[in-house]
C-alpha positions, 0 to 999 in steps of 0.5 A: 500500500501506499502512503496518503495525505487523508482528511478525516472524512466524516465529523464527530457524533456527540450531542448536547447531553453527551457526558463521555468523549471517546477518541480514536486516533484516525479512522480505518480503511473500512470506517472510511469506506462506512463512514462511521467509527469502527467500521471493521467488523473484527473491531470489538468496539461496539460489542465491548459497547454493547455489553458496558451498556446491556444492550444488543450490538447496533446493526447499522450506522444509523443504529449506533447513532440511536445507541450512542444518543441513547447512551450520551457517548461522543465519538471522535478521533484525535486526528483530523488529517496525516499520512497514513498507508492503510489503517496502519496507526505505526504509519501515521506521519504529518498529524494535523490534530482534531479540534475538540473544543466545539465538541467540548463546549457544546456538551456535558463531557467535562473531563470525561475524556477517554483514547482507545489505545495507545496510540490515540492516547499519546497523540492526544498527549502530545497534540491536544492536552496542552492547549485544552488543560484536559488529560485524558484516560487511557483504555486499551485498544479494540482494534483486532491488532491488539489481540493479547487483550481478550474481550473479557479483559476489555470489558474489565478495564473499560468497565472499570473507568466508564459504567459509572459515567454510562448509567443513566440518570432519571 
């Protein structure tokens, strides 16, 4: 493969009453063609969702839409635009990062602020923390890269952090 200059190619999901940021670094080959977060279906994000949130796996874009209102999750990613071959996140070179302060003041996301894996975490680290004053937590990744982490071990680590911000109020 090679490399590309991308955009992002499709904006954040979040809503006034979202109460949790989950960023990724850059979206893959298959979310790109989806034009949705986690496109690739080996990908453990919305099943790892799913299960935090006791609800089946949405089908469909506009089902994980319903899902993530329903459950006051933001998406996005850290990157708006870089060089990039394939979804290769070890490939990713000329970052030009997101701007997250719209997502930011026009929710109730705080400083719930999460990275799926590693490397969303410390491009957020070195492009976003400084000019937003928010740290954020690191999770480990669903990517079906990161197979030393069993689904069960996701689910232990990100329940730890994010079923309580998850549960909905009255």
């Amino acid at each position: 493969m090679e490399r590309q200059y991308l955009e992002h190619g499709f904006g954040p999901f979040y809503r006034p009453d979202s109460r949790v940021l989950i960023l990724g670094s850059f979206p893959s080959v298959k979310s790109r063609e989806a034009n949705f977060f986690y496109g690739h279906p080996q990908n453990r994000f919305w099943p790892l969702l799913a299960r935090l949130c006791e609800e089946a796996v949405p089908p469909d874009v506009e089902g994980k839409k319903a899902f993530l209102e329903h459950n006051r999750i933001a998406l996005y990613d850290v990157i708006e635009r870089c060089s990039i071959i394939g979804s290769s996140d070890s490939s990713i070179r000329d970052v030009e990062p997101a701007d997250l302060r719209p997502i930011l003041n026009a929710s109730q996301i705080g400083s719930h602020v999460f990275t799926n894996g590693g490397t969303a975490y410390s491009l957020y680290q070195k492009y976003l923390a400084p000019s937003l004053g928010i740290s954020a937590v690191r999770l480990p990744s669903t990517s079906p890269a990161n197979a030393a982490c069993s689904a069960d071990k996701l689910f232990e680590e990100w329940s730890k952090l994010l079923t309580p911000l998850l549960r909905r109020t009255a």
